[in-house]
GUROFI-697148 format. One record per residue (C-alpha): residue in one letter; x, y, z. Coordinates in steps of 0.05 Angstrom, whole numbers, padded with zeros to 5 digits, always signed. Layout:
AXYZ ...
***
This chain:
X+01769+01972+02073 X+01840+01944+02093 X+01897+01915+02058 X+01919+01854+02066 X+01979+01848+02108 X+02023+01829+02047 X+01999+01884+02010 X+02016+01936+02070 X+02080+01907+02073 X+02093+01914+01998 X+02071+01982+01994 X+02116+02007+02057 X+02175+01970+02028 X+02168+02013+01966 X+02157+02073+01996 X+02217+02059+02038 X+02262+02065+01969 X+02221+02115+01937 X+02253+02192+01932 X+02222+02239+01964 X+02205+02307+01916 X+02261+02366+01921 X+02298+02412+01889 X+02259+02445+01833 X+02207+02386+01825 X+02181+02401+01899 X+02185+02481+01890 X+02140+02468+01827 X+02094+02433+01863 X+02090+02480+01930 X+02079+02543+01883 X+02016+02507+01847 X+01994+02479+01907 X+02014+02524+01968 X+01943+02504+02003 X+01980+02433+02010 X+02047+02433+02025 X+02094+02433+02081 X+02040+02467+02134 X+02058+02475+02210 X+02014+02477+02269 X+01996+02548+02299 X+01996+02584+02216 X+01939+02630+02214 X+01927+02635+02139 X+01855+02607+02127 X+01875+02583+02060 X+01924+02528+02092 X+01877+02463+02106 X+01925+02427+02132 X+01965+02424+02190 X+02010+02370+02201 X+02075+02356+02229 X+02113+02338+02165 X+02101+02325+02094 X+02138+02287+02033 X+02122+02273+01962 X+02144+02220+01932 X+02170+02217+01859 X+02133+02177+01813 X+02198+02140+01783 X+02185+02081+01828 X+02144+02034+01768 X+02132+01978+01823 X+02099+02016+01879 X+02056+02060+01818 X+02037+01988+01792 X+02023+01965+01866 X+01977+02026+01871 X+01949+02030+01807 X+01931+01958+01812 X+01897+01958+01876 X+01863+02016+01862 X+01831+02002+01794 X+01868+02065+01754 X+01914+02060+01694 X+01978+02095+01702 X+01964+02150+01658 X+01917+02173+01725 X+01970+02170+01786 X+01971+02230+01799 X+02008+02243+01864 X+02037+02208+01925 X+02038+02246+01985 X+02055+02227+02054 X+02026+02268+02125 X+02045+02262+02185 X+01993+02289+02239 X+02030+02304+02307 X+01989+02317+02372 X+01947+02373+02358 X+01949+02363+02275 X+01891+02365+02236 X+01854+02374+02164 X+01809+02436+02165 X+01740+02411+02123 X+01757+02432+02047 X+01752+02395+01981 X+01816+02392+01942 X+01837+02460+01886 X+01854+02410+01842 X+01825+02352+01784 X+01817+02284+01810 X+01767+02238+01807 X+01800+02188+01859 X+01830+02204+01924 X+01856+02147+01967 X+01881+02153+02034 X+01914+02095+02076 X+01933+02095+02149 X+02008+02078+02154 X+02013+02073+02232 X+01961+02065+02284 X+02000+02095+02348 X+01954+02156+02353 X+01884+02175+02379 X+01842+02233+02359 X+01851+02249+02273 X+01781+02207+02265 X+01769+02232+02184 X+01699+02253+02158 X+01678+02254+02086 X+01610+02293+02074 X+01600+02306+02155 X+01601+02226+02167 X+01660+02194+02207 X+01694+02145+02168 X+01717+02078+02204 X+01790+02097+02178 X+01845+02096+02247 X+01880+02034+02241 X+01942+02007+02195 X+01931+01988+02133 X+01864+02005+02133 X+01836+02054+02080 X+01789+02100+02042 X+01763+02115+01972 X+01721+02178+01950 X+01724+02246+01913 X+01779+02293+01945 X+01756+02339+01895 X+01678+02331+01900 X+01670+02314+01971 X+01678+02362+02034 X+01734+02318+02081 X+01765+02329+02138 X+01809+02301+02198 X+01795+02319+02272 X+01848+02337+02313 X+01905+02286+02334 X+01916+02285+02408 X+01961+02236+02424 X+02021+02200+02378 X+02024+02209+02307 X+01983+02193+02248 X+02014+02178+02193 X+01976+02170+02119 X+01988+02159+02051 X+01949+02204+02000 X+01937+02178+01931 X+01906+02216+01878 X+01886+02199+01807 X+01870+02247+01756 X+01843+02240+01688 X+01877+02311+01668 X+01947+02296+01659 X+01996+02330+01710 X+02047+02380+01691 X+02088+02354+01740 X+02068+02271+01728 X+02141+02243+01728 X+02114+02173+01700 
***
C-alpha cells in the first residue's frame, strides 16, 4: 500500500512542526518502554530489539497530523496511541519480537527511500515495504516482525500505533 503523493506530503509537513517528546514526557515513556527507546548499534542487552541510529517521539498535540492519521488509518482518536520516528543507519536493524505493549494496529510508513538492505518481515514473510510513502498495516502486538539489516543510507520510518487501552501517557 502507498500514499498518495499529497498525502505523503501532508503528513511530512506536519511532522515537520510537530514536537518531538522530552523532558519528563520522554523519561516517562523510556522507563515503561526501555525495549524501545533511544537504542544504539553494537548494545548487547538481548532485551533491546532495536537498533537504530536515532529515535524521536512525537507529541500528540498536533490535532491535524492525529486527524491526518487517524483518518487514513480507519481509528478514532481515542486509539492513537503513539508516533514514533526510526532512523536505521548502515548496519541498523529490528531484531524479530512482537511489541510489550496493547495495540491492535501498528502502521509503519517509509519516509525516505535512500537506503538498501532493512527489507521488513511480518510472520517470516518479506513485506514489499522499501520505498517512500509506501506502507504497512498489521498486529505489532500479535505478529512476530522484524527489519533486516540496513547496509547502505538510511531508512527512515514512521511508526503508528493504536490502542484500544487508553495510554497513560496519550497527550490527546
Amino acid at each position: 500500500m502507498k500514499l498518495s503523493a499529497d498525502e505523503f506530503f501532508e503528513l511530512k509537513t506536519e511532522l515537520e512542526i510537530t514536537p518531538i517528546l522530552e523532558g519528563d514526557e520522554l523519561r516517562y515513556i523510556k522507563s515503561s518502554h526501555p525495549q524501545l527507546y533511544y537504542t544504539v548499534i553494537g548494545k548487547t542487552d538481548d532485551s533491546v530489539a532495536l537498533f537504530t541510529q536515532n529515535s524521536f517521539i512525537f507529541s500528540l498535540k498536533n490535532e491535524k497530523l492525529n486527524n491526518i492519521i487517524c483518518t487514513k488509518f480507519n481509528e478514532p482518536l481515542e486509539n492513537l496511541y503513539m508516533v514514533h520516528r526510526l532512523i536505521y543507519g548502515t548496519g541498523g536493524f529490528a531484531k524479530r519480537h512482537k511489541d510489550r505493549f496493547t495495540t491492535h494496529k501498528t502502521v509503519s510508513i517509509i519516509l525516505s527511500d535512500n537506503f538498501e538492505g532493512g527489507d521488513m518481515y511480518i510472520n517470516d514473510k518479506k513485506i514489499q515495504c522499501n520505498k517512500k510513502g509506501e506502507y504497512v498495516v498489521f498486529n505489532g502486538g500479535a505478529d512476530w516482525h522484524e527489519v533486516k539489516e540496513v547496509t547502505y543510507g538510511y531508512r527512515d520510518v514512521l511508526i503508528v500505533w493504536f490502542s484500544k487501552k487508553q495510554s497513560k501517557f496519550s497527550l490527546i
